[in-house]
N, C-alpha and C positions, 0 to 999 in steps of 0.2 A: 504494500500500500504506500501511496507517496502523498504525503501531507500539504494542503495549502501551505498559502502563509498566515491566513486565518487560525490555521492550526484544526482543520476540519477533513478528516483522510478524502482523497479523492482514488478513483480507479486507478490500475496502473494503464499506462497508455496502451494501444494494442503492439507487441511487438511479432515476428516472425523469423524463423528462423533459417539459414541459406549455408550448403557446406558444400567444399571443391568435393571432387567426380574421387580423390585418394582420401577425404575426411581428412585432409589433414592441416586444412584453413574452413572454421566455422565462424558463422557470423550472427549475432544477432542484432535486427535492428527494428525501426518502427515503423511502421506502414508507409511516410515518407524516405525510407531507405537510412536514416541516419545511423551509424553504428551505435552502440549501445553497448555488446560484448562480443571481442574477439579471442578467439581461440587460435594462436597459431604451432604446429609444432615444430621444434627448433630447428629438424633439418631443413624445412621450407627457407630459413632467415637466409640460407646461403645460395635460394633466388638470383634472380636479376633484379634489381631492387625497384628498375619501373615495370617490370613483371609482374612482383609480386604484389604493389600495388594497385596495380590497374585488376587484378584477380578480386582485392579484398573490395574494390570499387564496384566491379561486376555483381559480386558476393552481397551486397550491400542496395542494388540494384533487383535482383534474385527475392530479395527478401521483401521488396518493396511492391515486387510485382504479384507476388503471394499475398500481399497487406492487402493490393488492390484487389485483388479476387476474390476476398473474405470482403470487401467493402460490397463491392460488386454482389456479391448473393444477399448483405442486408437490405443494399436497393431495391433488388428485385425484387423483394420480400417486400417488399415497402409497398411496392408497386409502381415503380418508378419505370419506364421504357425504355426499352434497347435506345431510341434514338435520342432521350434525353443523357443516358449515360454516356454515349460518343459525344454527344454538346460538351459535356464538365470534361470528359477525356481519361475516365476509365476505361481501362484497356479491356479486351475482349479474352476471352479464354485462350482464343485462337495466337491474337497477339500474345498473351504471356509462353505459352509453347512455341511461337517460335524463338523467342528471344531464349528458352530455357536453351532450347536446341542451336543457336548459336552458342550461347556459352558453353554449352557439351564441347561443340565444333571447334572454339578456341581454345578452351582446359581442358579437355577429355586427353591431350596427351601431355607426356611428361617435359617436367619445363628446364629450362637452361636452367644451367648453372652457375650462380655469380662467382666470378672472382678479380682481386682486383685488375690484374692484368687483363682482363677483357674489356 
C-alpha cells in the first residue's frame, strides 16, 4: 500500500511484469512503462552497454504494452468501443503481439559481448 501525503493509504498503482527470452533481465514497471524493479543477472552486466540498455528499454516497453491490455479489457468492460479506444491510442491485441514478436526477433538470440576493447 502507498500512503498519500494526507496520510490516507491509497492502491498501489497497476504494475506489470516483462523478462528477456534467457530470464535473465526482469523488469517491472507500471502501465506507462516506467521501471519500478529490475532484476539483472550479473553475467548480462558484461553486455554491450547500449545493448543492454536499449533490452531493459524494450523490457520496460513489454511491460507497458501488457498494462495497456489489462486497461484495454477494463474499457471494454466499461463499454467503451473499439473505435473510441484507437481515438485515446490503446493498442490492439494484435499490435501488442506484434511488437512482442519483434522483441522475440531482436532478443531471442544471444547478445554481444562487452568488453573494453570493442
Amino acid at each position: 500500500m502507498v500512503q498519500s501525503d494526507s496520510g490516507v493509504p491509497e492502491a498501489d498503482p497497476a504494475t506489470f511484469t516483462a523478462t528477456s527470452a534467457s530470464g535473465a533481465i526482469a523488469v517491472r514497471a507500471t502501465e506507462r512503462g516506467q521501471p519500478l524493479r529490475l532484476r539483472i543477472r550479473q553475467d548480462e552486466l558484461y553486455r554491450q552497454p547500449d545493448d543492454l540498455a536499449a533490452e531493459i528499454v524494450a523490457l520496460c516497453r513489454r511491460a507497458a504494452d501488457r498494462g495497456a491490455l489489462a486497461r484495454r479489457a477494463q474499457l471494454e468492460a466499461a463499454g467503451m468501443s473499439a473505435q473510441s479506444l484507437a481515438t485515446i491510442g490503446v493498442p490492439t491485441r494484435e499490435q501488442v503481439a506484434r511488437a512482442e514478436f519483434e522483441y522475440e526477433q531482436r532478443y531471442g538470440a544471444d547478445p554481444q559481448i562487452w568488453s573494453p576493447s570493442n
